[in-house]
PDBQT receptor file of N, H, CA, C and O in Angstrom, charges set to zero:
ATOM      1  N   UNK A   1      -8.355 -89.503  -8.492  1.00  0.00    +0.000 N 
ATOM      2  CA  UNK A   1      -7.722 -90.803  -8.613  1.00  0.00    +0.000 C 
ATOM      3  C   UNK A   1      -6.633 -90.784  -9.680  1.00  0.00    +0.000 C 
ATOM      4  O   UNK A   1      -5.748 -91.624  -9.845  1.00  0.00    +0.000 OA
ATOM      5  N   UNK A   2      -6.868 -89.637 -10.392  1.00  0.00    +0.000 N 
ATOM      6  H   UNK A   2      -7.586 -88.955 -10.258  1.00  0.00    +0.000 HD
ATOM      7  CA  UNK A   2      -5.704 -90.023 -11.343  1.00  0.00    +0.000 C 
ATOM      8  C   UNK A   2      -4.288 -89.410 -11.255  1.00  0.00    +0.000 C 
ATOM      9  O   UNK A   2      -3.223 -89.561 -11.854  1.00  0.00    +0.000 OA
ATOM     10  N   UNK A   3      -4.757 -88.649 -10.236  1.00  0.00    +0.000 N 
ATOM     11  H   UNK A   3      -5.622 -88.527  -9.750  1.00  0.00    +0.000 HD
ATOM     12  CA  UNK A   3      -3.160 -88.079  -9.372  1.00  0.00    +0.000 C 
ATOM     13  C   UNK A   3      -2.374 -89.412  -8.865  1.00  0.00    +0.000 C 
ATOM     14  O   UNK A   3      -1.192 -89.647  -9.118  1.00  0.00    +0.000 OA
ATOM     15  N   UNK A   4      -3.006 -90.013  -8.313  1.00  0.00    +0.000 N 
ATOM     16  H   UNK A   4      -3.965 -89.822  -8.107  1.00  0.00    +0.000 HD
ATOM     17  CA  UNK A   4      -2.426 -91.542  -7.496  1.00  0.00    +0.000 C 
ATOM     18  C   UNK A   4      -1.851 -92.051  -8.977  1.00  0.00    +0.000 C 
ATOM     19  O   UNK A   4      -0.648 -92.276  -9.112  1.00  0.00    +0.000 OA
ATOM     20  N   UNK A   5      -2.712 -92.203  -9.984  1.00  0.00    +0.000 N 
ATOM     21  H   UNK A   5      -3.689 -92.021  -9.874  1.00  0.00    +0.000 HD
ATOM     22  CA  UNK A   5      -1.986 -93.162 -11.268  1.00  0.00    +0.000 C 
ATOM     23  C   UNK A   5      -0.531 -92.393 -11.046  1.00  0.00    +0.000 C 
ATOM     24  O   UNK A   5       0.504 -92.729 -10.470  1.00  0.00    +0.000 OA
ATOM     25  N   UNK A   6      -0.946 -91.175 -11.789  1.00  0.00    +0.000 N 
ATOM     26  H   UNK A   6      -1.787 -90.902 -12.257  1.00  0.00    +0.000 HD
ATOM     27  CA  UNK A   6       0.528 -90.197 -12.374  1.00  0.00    +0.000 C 
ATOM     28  C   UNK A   6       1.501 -90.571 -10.764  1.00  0.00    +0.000 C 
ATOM     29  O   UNK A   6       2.639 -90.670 -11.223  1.00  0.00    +0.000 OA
ATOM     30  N   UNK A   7       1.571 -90.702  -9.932  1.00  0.00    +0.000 N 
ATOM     31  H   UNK A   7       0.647 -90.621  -9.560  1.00  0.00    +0.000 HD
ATOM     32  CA  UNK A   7       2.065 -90.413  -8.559  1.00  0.00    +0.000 C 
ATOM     33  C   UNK A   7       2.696 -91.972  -8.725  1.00  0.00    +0.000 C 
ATOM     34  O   UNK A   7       3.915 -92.139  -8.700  1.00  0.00    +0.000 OA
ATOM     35  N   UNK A   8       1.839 -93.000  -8.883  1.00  0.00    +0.000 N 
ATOM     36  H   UNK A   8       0.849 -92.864  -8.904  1.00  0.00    +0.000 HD
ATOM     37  CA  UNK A   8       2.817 -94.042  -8.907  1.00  0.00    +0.000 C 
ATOM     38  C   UNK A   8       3.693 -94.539  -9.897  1.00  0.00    +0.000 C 
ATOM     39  O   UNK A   8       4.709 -95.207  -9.704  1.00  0.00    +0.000 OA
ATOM     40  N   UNK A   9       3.198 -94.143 -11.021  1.00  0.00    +0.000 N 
ATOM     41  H   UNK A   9       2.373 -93.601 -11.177  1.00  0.00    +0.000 HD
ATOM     42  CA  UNK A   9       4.010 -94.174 -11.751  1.00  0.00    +0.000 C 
ATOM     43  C   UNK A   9       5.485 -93.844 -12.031  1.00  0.00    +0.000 C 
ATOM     44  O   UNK A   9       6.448 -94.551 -12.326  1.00  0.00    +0.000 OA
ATOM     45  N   UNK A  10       5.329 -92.545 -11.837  1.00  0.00    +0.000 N 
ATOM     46  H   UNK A  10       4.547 -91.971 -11.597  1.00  0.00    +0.000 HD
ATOM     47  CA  UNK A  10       6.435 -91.232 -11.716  1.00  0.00    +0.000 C 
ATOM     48  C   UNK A  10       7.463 -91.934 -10.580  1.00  0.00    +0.000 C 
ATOM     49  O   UNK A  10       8.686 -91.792 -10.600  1.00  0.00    +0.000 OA
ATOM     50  N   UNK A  11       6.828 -92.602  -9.738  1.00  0.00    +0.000 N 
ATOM     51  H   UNK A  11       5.835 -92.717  -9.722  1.00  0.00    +0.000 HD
ATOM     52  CA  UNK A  11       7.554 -93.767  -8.201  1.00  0.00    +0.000 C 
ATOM     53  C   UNK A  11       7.771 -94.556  -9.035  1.00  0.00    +0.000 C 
ATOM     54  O   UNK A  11       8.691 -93.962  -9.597  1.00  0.00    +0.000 OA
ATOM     55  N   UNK A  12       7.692 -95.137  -9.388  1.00  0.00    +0.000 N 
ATOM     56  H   UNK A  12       6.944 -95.619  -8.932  1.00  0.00    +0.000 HD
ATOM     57  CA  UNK A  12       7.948 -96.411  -9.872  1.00  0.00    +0.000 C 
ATOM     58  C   UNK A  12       9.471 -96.216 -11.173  1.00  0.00    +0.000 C 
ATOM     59  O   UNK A  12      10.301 -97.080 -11.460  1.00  0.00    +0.000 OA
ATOM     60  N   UNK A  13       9.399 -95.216 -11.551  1.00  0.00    +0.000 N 
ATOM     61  H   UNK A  13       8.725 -94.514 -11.318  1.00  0.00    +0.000 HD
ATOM     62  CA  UNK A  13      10.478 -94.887 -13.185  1.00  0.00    +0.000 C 
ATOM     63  C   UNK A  13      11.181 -94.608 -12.402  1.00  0.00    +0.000 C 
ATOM     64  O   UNK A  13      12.248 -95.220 -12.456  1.00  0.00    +0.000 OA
ATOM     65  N   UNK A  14      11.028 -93.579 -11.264  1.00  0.00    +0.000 N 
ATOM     66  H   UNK A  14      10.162 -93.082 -11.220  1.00  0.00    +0.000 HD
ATOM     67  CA  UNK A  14      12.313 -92.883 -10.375  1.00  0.00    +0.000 C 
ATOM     68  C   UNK A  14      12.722 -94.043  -9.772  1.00  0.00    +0.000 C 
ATOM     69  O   UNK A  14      13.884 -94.269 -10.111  1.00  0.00    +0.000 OA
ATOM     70  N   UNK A  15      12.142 -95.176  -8.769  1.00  0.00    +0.000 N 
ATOM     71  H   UNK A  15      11.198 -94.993  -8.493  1.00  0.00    +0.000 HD
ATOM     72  CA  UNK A  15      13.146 -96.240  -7.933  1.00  0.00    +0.000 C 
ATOM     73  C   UNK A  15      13.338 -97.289  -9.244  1.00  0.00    +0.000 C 
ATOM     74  O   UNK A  15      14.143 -98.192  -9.013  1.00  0.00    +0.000 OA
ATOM     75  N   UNK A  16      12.940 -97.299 -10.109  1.00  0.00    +0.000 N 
ATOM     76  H   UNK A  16      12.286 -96.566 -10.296  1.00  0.00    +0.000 HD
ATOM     77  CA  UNK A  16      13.740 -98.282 -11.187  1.00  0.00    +0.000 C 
ATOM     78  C   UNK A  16      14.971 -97.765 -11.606  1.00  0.00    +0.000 C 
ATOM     79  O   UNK A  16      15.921 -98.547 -11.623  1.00  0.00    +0.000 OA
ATOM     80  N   UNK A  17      15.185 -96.325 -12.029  1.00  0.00    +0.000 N 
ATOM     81  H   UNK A  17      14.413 -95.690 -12.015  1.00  0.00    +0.000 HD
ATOM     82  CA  UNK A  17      16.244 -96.189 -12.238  1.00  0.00    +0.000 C 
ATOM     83  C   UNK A  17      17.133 -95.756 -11.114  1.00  0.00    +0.000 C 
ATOM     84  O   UNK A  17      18.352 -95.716 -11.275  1.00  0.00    +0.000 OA
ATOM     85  N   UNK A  18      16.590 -95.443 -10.030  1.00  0.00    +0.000 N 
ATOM     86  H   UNK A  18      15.599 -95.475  -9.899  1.00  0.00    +0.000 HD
ATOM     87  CA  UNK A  18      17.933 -96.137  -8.429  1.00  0.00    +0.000 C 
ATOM     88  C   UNK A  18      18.112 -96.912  -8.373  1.00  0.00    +0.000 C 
ATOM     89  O   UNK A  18      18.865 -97.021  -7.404  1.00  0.00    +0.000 OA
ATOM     90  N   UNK A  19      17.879 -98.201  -8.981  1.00  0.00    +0.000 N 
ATOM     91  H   UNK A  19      17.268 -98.113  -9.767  1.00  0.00    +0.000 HD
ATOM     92  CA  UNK A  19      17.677 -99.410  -8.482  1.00  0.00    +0.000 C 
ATOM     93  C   UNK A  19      18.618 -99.714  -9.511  1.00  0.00    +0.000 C 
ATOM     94  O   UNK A  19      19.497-100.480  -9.115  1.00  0.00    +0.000 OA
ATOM     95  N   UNK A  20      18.719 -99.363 -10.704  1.00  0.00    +0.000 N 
ATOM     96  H   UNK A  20      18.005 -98.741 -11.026  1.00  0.00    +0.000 HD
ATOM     97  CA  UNK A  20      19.448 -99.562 -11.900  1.00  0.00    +0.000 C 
ATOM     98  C   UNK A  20      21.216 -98.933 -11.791  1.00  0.00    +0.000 C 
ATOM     99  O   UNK A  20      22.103 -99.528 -12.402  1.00  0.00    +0.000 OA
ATOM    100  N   UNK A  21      21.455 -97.952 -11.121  1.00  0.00    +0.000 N 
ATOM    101  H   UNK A  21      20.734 -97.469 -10.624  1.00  0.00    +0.000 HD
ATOM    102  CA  UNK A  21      21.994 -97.037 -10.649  1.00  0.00    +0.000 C 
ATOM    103  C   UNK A  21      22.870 -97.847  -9.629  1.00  0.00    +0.000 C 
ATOM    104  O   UNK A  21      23.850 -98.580  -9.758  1.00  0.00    +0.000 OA
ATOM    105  N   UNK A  22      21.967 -97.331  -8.348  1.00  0.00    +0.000 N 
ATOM    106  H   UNK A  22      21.171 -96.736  -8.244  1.00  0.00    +0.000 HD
ATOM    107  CA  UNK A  22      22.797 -98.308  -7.269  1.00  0.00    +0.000 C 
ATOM    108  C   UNK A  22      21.764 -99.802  -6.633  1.00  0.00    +0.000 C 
ATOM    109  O   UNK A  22      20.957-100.005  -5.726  1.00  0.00    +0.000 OA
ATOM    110  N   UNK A  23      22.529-100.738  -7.974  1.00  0.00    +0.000 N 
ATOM    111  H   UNK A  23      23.184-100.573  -8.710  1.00  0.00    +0.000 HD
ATOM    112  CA  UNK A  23      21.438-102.108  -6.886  1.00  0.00    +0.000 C 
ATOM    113  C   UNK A  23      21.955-102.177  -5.470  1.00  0.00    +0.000 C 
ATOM    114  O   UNK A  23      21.093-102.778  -4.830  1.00  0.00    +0.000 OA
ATOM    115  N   UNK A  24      22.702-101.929  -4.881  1.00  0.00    +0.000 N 
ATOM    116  H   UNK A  24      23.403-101.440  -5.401  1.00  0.00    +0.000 HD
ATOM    117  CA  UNK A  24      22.742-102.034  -3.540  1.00  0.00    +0.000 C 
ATOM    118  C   UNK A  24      21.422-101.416  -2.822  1.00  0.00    +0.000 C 
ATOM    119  O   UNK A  24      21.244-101.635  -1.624  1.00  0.00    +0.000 OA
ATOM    120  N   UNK A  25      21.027-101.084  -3.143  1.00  0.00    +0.000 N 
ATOM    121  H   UNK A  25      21.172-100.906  -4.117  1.00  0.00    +0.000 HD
ATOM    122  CA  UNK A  25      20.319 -99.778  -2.199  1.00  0.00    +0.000 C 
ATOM    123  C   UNK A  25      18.466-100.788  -2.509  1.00  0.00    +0.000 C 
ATOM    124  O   UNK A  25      17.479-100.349  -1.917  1.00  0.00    +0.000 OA
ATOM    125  N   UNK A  26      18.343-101.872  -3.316  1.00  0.00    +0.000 N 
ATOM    126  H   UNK A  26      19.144-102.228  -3.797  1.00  0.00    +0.000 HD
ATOM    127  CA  UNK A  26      17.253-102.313  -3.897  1.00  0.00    +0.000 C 
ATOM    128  C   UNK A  26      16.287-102.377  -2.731  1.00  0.00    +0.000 C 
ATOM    129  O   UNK A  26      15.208-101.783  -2.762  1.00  0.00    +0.000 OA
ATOM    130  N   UNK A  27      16.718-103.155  -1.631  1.00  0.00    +0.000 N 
ATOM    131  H   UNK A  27      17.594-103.637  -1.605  1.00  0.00    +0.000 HD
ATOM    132  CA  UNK A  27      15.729-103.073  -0.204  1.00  0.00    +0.000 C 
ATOM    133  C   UNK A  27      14.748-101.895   0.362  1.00  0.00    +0.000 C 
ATOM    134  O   UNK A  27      13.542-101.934   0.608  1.00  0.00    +0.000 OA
ATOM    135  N   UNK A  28      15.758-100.764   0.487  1.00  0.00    +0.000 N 
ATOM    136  H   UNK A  28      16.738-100.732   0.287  1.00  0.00    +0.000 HD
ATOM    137  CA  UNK A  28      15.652 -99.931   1.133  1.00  0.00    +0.000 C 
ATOM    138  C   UNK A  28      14.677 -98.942  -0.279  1.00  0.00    +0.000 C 
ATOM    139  O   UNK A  28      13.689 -98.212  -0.200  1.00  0.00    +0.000 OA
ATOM    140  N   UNK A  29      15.348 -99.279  -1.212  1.00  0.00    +0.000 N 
ATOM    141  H   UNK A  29      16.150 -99.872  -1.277  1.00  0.00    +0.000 HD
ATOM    142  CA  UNK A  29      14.405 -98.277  -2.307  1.00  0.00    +0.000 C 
ATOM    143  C   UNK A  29      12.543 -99.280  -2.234  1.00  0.00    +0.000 C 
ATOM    144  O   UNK A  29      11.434 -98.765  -2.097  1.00  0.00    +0.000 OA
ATOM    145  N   UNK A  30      12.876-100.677  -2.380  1.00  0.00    +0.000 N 
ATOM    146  H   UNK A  30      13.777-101.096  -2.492  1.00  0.00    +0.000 HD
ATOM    147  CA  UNK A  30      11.342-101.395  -2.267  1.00  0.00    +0.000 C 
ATOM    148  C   UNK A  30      10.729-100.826  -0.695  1.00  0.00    +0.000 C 
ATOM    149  O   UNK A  30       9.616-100.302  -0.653  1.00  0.00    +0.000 OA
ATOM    150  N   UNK A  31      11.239-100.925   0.070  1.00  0.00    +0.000 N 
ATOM    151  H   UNK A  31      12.143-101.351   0.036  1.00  0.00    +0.000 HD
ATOM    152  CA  UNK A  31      10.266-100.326   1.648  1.00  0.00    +0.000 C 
ATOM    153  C   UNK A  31       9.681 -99.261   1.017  1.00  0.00    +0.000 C 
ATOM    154  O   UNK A  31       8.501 -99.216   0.668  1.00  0.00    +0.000 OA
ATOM    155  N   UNK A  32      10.855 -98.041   0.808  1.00  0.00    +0.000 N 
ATOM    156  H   UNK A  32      11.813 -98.078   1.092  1.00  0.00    +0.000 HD
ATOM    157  CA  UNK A  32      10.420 -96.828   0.570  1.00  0.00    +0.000 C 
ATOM    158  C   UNK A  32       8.603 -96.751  -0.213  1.00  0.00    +0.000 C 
ATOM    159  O   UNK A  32       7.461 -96.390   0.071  1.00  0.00    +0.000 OA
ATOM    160  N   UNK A  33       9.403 -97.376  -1.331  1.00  0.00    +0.000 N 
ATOM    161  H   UNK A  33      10.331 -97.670  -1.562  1.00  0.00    +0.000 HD
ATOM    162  CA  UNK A  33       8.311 -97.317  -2.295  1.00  0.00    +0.000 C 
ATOM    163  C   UNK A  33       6.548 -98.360  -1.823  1.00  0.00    +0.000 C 
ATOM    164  O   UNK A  33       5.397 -98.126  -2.192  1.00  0.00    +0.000 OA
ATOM    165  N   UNK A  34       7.159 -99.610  -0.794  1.00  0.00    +0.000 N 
ATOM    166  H   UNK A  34       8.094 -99.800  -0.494  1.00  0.00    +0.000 HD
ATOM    167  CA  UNK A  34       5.640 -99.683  -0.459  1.00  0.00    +0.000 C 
ATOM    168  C   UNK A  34       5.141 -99.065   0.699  1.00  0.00    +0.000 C 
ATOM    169  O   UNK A  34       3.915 -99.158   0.764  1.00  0.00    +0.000 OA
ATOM    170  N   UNK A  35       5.598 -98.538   1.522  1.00  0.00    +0.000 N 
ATOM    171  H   UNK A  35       6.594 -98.462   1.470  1.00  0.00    +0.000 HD
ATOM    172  CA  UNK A  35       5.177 -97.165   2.648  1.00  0.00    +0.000 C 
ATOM    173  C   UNK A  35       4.423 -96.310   1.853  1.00  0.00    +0.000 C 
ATOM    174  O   UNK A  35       3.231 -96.077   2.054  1.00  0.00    +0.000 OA
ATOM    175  N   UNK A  36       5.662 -95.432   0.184  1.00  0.00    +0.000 N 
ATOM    176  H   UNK A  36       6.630 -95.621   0.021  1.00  0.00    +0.000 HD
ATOM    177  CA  UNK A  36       4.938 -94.141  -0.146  1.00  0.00    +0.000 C 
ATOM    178  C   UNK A  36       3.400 -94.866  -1.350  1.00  0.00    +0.000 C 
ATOM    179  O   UNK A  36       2.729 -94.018  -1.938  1.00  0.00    +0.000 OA
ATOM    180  N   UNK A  37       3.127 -96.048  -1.507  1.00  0.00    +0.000 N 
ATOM    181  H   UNK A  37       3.672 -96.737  -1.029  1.00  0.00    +0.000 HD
ATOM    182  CA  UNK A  37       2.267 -96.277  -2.216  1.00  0.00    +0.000 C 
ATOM    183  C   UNK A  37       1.342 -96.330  -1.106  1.00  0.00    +0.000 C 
ATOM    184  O   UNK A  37       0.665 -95.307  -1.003  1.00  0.00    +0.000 OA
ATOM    185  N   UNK A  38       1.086 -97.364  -0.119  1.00  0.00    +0.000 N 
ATOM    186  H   UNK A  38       1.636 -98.195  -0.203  1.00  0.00    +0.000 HD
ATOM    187  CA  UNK A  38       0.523 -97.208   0.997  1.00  0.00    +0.000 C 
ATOM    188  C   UNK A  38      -0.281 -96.157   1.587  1.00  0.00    +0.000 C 
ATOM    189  O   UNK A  38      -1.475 -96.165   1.885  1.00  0.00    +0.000 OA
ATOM    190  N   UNK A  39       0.885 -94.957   1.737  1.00  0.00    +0.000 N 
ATOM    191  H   UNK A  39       1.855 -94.951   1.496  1.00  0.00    +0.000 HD
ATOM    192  CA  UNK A  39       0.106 -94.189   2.379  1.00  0.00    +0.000 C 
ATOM    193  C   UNK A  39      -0.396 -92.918   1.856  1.00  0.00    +0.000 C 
ATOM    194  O   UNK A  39      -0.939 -92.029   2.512  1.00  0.00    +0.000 OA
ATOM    195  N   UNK A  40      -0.059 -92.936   0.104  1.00  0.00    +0.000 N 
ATOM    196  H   UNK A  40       0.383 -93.657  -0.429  1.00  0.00    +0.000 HD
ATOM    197  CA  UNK A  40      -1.073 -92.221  -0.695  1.00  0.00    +0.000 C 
ATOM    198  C   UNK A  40      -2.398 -92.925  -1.046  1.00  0.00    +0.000 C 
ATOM    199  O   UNK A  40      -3.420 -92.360  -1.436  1.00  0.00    +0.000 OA
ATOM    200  N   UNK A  41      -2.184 -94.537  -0.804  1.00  0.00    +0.000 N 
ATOM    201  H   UNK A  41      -1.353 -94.995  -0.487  1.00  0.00    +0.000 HD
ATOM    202  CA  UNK A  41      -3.457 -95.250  -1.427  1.00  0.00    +0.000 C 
ATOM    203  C   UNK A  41      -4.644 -94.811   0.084  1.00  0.00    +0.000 C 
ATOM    204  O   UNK A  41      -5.815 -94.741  -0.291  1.00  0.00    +0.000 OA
ATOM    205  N   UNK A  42      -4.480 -94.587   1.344  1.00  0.00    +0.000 N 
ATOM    206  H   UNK A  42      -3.529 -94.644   1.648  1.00  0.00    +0.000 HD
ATOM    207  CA  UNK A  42      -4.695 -94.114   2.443  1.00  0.00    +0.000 C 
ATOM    208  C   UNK A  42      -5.389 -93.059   2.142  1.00  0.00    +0.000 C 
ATOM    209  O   UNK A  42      -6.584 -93.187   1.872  1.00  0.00    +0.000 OA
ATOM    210  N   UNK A  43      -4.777 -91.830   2.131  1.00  0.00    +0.000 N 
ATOM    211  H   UNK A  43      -3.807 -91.727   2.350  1.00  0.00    +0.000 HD
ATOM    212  CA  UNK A  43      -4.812 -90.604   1.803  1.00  0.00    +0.000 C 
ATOM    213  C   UNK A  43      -6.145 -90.756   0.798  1.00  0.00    +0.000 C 
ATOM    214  O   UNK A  43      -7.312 -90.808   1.188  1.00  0.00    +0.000 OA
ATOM    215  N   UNK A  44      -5.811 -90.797  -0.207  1.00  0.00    +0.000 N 
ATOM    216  H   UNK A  44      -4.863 -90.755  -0.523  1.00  0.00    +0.000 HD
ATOM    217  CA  UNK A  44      -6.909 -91.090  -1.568  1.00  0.00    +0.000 C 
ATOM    218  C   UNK A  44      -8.383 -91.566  -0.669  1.00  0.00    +0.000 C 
ATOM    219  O   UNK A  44      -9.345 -90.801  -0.589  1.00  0.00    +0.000 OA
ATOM    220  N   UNK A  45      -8.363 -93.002  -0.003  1.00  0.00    +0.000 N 
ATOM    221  H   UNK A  45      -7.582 -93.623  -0.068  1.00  0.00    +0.000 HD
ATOM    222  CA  UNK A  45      -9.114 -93.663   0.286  1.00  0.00    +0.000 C 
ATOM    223  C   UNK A  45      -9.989 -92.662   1.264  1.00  0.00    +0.000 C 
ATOM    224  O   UNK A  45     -11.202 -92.551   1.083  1.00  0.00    +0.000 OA
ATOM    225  N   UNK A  46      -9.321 -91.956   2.290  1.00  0.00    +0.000 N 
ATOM    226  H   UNK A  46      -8.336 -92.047   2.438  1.00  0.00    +0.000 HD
ATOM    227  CA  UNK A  46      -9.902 -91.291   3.272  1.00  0.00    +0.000 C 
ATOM    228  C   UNK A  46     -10.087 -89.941   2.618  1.00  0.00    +0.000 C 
ATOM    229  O   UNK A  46     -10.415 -89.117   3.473  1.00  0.00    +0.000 OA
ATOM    230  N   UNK A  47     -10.009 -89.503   1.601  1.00  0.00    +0.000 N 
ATOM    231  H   UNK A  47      -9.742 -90.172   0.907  1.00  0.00    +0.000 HD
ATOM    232  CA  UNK A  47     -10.416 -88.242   0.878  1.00  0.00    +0.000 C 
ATOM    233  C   UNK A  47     -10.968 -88.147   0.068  1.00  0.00    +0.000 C 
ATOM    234  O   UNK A  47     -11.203 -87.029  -0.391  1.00  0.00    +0.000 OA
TER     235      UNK A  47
């Protein structure tokens, strides 16, 4: 479980600073990021 912490985290600093970078892109960086939380929280859950 504490791979998922470090994992979202590490997501979370990286699309803040895209997001900081290019706000255009803010949509497409939030999908991204709740798909890849999603389907590690998945992963985790079923393992």
């Amino acid at each position: 479980m504490a791979e998922f912490t470090i994992l979202v985290a590490l997501a979370s600093i990286l699309f803040g600073v895209l997001i900081l970078a290019f706000p255009r892109l803010l949509n497409y960086i939030i999908a991204v990021y709740f798909i890849l939380v999603g389907a590690v929280t998945l992963l985790v859950e079923l393992l």
